[in-house]
Residue frames as a rotation matrix with the C-alpha (Angstrom) as fourth column:
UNK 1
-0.785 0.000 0.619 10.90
-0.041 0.998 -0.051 40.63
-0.618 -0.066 -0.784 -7.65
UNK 2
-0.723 0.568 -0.394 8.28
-0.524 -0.078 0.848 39.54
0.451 0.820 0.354 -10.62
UNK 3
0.448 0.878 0.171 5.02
-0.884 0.463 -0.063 37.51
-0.135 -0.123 0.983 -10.32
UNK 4
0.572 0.040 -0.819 6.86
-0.455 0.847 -0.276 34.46
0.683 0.530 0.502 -11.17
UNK 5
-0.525 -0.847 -0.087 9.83
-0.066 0.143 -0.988 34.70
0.849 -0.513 -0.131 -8.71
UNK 6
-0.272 0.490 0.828 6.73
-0.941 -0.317 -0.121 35.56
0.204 -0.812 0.547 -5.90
UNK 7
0.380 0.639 -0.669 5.35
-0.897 0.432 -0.097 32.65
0.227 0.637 0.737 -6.91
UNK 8
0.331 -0.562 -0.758 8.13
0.260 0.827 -0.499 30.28
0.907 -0.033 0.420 -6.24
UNK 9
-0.755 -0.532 0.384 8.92
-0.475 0.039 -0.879 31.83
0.452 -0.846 -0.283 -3.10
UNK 10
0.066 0.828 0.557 5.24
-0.907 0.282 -0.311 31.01
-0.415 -0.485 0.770 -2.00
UNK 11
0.588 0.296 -0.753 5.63
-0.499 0.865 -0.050 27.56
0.637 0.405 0.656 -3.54
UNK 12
-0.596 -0.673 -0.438 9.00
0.313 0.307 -0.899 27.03
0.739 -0.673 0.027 -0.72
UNK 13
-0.749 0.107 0.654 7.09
-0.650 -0.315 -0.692 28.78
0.132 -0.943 0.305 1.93
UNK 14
-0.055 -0.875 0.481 4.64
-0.998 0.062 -0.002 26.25
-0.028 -0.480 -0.877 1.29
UNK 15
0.159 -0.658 -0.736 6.45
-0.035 0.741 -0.670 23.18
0.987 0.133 0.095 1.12
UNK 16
-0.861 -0.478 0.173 7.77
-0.185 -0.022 -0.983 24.33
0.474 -0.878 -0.069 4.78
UNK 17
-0.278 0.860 0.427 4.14
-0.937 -0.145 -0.317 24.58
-0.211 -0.489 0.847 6.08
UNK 18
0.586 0.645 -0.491 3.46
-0.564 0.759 0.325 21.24
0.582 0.086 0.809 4.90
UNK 19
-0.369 -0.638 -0.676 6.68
0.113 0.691 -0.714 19.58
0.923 -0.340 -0.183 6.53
UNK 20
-0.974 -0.049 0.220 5.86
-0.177 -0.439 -0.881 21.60
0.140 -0.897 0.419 9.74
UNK 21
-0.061 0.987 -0.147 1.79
-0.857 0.024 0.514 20.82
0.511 0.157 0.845 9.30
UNK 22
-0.155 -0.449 -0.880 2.90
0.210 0.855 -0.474 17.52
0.965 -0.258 -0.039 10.98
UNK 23
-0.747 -0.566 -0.349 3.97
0.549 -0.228 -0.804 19.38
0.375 -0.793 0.481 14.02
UNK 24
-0.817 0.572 0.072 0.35
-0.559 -0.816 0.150 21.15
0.144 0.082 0.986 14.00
UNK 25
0.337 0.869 -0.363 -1.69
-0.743 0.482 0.463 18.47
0.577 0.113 0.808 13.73
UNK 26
0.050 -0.562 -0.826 0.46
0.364 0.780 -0.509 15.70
0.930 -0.275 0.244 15.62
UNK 27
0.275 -0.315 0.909 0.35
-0.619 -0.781 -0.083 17.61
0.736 -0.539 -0.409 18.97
UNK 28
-0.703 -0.674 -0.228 3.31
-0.358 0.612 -0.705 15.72
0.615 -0.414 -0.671 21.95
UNK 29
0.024 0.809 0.588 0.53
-0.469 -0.510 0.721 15.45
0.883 -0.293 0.367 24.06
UNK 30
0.667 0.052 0.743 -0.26
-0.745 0.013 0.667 13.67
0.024 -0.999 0.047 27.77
UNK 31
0.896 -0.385 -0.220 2.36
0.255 0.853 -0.455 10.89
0.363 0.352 0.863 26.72
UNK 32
0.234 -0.774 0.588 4.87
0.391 -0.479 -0.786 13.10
0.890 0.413 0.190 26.00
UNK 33
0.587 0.279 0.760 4.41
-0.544 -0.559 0.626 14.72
0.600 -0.781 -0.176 29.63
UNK 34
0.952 0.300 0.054 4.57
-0.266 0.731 0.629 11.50
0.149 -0.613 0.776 30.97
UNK 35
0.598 -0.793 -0.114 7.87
0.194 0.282 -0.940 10.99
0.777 0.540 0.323 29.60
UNK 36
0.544 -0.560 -0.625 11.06
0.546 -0.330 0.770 11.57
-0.638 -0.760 0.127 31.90
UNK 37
0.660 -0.304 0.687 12.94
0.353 -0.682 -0.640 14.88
0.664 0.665 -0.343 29.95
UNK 38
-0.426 -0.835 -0.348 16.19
0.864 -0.261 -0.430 16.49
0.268 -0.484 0.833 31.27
UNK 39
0.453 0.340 -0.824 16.03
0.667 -0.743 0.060 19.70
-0.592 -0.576 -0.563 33.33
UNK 40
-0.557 -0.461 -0.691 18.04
-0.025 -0.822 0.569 21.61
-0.830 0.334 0.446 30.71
UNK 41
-0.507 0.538 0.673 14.79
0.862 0.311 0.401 20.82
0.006 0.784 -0.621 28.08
UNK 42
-0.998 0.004 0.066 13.34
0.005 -0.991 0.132 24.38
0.066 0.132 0.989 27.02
UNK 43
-0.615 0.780 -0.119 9.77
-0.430 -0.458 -0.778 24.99
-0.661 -0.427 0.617 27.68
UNK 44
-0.369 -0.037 0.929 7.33
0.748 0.581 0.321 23.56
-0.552 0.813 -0.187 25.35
UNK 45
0.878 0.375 -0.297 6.03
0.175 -0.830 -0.529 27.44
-0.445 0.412 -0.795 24.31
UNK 46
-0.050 -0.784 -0.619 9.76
-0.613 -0.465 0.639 27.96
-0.788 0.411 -0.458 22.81
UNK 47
-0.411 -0.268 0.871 9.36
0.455 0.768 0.451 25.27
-0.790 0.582 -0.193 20.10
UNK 48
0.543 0.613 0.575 6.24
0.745 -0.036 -0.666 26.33
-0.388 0.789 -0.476 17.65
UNK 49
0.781 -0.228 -0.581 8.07
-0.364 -0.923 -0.127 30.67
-0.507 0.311 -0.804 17.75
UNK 50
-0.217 -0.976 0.014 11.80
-0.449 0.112 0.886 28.69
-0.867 0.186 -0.463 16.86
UNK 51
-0.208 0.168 0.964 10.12
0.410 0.909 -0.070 26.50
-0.888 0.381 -0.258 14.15
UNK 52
0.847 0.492 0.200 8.39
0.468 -0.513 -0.719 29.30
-0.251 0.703 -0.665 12.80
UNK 53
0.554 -0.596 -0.581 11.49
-0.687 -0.722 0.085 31.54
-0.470 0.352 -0.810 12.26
UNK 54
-0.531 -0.826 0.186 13.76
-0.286 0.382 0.879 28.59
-0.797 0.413 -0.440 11.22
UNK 55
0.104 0.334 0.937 10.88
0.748 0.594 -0.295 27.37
-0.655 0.731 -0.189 8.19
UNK 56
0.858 0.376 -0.350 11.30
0.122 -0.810 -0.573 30.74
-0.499 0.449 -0.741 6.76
UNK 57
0.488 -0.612 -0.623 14.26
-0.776 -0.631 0.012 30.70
-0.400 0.478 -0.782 6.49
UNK 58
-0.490 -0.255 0.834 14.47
0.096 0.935 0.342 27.43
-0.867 0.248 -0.433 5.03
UNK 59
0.302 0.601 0.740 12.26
0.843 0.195 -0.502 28.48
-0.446 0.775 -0.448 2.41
UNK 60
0.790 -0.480 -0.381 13.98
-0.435 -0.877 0.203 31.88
-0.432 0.005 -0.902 2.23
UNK 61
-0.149 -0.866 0.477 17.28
-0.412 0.493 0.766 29.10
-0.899 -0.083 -0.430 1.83
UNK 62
-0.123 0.052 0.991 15.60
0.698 0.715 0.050 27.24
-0.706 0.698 -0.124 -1.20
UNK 63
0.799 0.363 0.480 14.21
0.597 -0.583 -0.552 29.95
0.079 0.727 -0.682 -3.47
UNK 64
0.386 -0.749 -0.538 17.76
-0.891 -0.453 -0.009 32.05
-0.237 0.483 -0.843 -3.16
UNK 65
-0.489 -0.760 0.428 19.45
-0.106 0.539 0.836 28.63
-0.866 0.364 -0.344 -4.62
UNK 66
0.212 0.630 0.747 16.14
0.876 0.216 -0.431 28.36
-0.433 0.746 -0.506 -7.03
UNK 67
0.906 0.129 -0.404 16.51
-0.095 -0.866 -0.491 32.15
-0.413 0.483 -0.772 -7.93
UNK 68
0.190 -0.879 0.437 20.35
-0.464 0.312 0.829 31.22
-0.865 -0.361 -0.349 -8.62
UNK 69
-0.919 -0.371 0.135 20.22
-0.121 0.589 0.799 28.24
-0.376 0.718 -0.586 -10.72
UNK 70
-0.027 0.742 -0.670 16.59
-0.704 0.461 0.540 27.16
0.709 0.486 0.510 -11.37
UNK 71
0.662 0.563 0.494 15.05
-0.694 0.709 0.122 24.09
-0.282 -0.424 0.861 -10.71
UNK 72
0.988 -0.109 0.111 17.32
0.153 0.561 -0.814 22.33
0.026 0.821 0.571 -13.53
UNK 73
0.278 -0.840 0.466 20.33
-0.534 -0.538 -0.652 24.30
0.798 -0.068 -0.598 -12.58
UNK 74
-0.380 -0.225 0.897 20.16
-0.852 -0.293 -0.435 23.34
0.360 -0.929 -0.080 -9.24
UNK 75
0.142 0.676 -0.723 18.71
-0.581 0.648 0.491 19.65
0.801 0.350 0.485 -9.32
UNK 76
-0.474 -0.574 -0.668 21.05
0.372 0.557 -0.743 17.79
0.798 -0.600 -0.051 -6.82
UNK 77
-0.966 -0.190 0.173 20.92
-0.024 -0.604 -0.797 20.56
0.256 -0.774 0.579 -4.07
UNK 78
-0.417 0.874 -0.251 17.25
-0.773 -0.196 0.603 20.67
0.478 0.446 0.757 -4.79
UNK 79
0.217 0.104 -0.971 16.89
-0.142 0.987 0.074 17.08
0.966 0.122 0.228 -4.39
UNK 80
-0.385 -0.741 -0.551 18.86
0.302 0.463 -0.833 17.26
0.872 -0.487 0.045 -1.33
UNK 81
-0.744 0.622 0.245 16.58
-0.669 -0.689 -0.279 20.36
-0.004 -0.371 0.929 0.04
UNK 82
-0.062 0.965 -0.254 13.36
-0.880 0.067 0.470 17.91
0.471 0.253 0.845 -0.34
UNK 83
0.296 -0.371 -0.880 14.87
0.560 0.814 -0.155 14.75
0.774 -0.448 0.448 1.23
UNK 84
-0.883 -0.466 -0.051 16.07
0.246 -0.367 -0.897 17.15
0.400 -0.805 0.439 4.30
UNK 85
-0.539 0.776 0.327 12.14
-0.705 -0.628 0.329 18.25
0.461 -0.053 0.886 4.12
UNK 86
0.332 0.654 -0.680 10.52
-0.304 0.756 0.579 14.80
0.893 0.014 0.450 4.10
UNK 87
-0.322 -0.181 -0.929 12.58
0.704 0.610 -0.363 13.62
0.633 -0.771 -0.069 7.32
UNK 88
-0.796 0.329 0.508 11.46
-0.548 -0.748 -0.374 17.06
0.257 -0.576 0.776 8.99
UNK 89
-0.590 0.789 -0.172 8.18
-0.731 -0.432 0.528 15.94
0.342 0.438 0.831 8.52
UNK 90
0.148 0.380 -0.913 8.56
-0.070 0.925 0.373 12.43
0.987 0.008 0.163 9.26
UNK 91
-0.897 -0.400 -0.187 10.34
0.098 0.231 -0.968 12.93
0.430 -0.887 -0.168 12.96
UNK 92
-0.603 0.540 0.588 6.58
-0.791 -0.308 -0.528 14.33
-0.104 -0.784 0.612 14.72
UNK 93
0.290 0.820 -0.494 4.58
-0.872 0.439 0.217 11.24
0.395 0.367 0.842 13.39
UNK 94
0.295 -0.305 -0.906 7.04
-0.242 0.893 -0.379 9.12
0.924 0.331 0.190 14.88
UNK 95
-0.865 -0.486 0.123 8.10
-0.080 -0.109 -0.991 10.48
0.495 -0.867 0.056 17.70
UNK 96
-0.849 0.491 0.194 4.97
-0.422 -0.409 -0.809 11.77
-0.318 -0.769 0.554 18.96
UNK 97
0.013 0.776 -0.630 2.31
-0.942 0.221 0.254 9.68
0.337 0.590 0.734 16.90
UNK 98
0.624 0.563 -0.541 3.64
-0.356 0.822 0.444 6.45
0.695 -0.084 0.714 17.36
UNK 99
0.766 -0.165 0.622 6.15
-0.626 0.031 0.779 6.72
-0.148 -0.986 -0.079 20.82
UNK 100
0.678 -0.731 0.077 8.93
0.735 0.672 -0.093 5.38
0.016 0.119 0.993 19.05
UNK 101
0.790 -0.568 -0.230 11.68
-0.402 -0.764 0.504 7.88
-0.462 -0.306 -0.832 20.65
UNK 102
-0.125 -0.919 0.373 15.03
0.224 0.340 0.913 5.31
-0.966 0.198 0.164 19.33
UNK 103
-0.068 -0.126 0.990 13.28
0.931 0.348 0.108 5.75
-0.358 0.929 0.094 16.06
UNK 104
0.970 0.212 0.116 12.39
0.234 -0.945 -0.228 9.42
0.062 0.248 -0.967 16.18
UNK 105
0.430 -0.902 0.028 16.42
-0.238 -0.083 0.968 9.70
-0.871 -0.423 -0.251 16.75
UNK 106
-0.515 -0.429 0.742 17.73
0.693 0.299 0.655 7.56
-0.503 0.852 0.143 14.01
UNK 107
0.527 0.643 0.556 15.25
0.844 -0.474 -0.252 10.10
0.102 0.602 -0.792 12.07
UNK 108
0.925 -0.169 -0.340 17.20
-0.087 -0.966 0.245 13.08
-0.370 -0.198 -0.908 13.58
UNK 109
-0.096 -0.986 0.134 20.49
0.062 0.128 0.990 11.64
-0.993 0.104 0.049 12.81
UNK 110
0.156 0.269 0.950 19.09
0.886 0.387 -0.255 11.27
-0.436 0.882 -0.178 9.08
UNK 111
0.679 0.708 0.193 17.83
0.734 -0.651 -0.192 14.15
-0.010 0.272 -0.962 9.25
UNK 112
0.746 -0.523 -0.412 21.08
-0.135 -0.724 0.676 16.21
-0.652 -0.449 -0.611 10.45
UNK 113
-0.443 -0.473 0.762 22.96
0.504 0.572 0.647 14.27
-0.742 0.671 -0.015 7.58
UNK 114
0.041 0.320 0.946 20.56
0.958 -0.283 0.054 15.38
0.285 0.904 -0.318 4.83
UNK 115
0.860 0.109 -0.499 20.64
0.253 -0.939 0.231 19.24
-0.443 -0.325 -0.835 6.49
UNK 116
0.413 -0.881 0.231 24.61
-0.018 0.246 0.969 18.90
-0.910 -0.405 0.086 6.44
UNK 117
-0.574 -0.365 0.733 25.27
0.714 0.215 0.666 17.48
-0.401 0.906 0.137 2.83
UNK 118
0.474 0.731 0.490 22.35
0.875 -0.452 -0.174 20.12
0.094 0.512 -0.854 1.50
UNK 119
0.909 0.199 -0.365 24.43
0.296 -0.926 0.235 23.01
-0.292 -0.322 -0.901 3.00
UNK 120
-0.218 -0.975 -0.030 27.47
0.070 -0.046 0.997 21.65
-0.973 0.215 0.078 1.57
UNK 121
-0.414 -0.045 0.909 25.46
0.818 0.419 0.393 21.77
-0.399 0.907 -0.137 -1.84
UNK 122
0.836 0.548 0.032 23.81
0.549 -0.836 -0.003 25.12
0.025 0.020 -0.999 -1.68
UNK 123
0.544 -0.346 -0.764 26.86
0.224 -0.818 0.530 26.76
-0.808 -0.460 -0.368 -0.74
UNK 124
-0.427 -0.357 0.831 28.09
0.557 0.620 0.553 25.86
-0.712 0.699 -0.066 -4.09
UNK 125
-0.059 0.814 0.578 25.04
0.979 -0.066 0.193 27.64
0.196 0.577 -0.793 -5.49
UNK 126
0.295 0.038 0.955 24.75
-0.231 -0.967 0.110 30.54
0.927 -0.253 -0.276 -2.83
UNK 127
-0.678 -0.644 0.353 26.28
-0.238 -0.262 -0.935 31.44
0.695 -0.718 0.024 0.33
UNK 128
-0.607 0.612 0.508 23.52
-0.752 -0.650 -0.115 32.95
0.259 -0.452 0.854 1.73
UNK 129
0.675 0.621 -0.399 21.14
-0.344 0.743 0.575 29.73
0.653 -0.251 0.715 1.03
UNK 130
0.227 -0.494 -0.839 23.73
0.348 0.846 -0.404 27.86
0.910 -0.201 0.364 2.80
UNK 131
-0.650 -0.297 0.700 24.20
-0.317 -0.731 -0.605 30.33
0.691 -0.615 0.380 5.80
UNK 132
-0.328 0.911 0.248 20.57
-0.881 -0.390 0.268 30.54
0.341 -0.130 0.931 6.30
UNK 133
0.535 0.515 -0.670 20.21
-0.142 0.836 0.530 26.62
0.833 -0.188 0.521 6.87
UNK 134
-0.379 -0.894 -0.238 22.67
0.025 0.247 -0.969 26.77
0.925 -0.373 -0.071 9.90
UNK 135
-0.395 0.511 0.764 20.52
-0.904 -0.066 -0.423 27.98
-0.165 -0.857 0.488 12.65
UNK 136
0.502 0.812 -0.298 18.48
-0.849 0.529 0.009 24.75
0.165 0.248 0.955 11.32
UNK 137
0.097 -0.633 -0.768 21.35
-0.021 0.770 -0.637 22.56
0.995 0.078 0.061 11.43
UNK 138
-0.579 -0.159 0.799 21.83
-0.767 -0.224 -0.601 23.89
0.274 -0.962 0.008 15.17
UNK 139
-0.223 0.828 0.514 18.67
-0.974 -0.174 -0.142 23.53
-0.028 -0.533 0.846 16.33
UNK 140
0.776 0.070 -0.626 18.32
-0.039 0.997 0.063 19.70
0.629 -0.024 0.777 15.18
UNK 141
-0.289 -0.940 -0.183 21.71
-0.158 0.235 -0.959 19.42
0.944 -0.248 -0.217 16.56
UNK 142
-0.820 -0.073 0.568 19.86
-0.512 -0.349 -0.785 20.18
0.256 -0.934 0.248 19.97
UNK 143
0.026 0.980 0.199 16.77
-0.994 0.047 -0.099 18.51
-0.106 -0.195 0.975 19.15
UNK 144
0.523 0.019 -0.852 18.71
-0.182 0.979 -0.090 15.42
0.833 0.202 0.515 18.68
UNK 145
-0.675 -0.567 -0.473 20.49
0.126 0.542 -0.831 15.45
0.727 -0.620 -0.294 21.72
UNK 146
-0.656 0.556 0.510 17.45
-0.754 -0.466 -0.463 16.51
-0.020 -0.688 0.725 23.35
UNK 147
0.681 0.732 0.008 15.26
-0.698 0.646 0.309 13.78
0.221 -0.216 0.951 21.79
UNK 148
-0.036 -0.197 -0.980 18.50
0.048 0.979 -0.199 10.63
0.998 -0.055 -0.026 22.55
UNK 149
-0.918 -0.279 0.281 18.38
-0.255 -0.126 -0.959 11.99
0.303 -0.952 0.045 26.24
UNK 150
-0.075 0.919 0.387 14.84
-0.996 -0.047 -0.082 11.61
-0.057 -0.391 0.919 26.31
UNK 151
0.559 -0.077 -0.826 15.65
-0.443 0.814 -0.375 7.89
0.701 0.575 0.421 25.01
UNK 152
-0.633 -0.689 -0.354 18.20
0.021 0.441 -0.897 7.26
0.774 -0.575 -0.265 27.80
UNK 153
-0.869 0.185 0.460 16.36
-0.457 -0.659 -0.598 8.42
0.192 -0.729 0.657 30.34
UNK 154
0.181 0.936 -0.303 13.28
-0.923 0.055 -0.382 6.27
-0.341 0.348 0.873 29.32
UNK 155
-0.122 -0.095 -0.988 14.85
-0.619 0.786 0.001 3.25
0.776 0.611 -0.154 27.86
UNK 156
-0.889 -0.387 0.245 14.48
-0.396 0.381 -0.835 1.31
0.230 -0.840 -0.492 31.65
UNK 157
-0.812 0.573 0.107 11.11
-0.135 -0.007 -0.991 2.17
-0.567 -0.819 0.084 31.80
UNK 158
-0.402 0.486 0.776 7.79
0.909 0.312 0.276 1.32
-0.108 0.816 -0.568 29.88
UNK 159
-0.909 -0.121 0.400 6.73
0.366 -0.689 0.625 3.39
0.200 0.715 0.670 27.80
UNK 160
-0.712 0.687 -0.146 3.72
0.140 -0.065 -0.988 5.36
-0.688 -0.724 -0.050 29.21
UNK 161
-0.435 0.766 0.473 0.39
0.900 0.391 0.196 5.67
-0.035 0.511 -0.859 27.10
């Protein structure tokens, strides 16, 4: 790998650290607690280790379509990869910032949409990028049925403070 190609991987790795910087600074705190949460909801110590392995390899996912095509080569997908970032980013400020759980949802559904159509455009580009975003596609998959259950479960009752 050259000095230039390093370069751009550290420019995707980060990118991820800023979407996920959210999730660092935004912590769910005594609200969140308060909340009613199914019994099949993983610890909260399993989130930060799954986040970390799944931004890598999101950024691992962008730089093999950048190494691929380019920036120019690869504009759409690209495009599609940054819009899949920005709703990452946007779900902890909502959810946990301002206690809007129906809207932190609609945000996951976005958010599994822009994952989705990105992996149908990467694979186009590279497998591999497109592989690599699946565990990611899961994992929302789970974190949206994890955050509309928290939404059912909660919609009866006010919202605690």
């Amino acid at each position: 790998m050259d000095f230039s190609s390093f370069l751009v991987l550290v420019g995707f790795i980060a990118a991820c650290t800023l979407a996920a910087a959210t999730g660092a600074v935004i912590r769910p705190g005594i609200w969140y607690e308060r909340l009613a949460k199914p019994d099949w909801r993983p610890p909260n110590r399993l989130f930060a280790p799954v986040w970390s392995v799944l931004y890598l390899m999101i950024a691992a996912s962008g730089w093999s379509v950048w190494r691929e095509a380019g920036f120019a080569g690869a504009a759409g997908p690209l495009t599609l990869y940054a819009a899949q970032l920005l709703l990452n980013a946007a779900w902890t400020p909502v959810f946990f910032g301002l206690h809007r759980i129906g809207l932190g949802f609609a945000i996951l559904v976005a958010l599994w949409l822009a994952i989705g159509a990105t992996i149908g455009a990467f694979y186009s580009v590279s497998v591999t990028a497109a592989v690599l975003l699946v565990p990611y596609l899961a994992w929302v998959s789970f974190a949206g049925a994890l955050n509309y259950a928290i939404l059912r479960l909660n919609r009866a009752s006010p919202q605690p403070k």
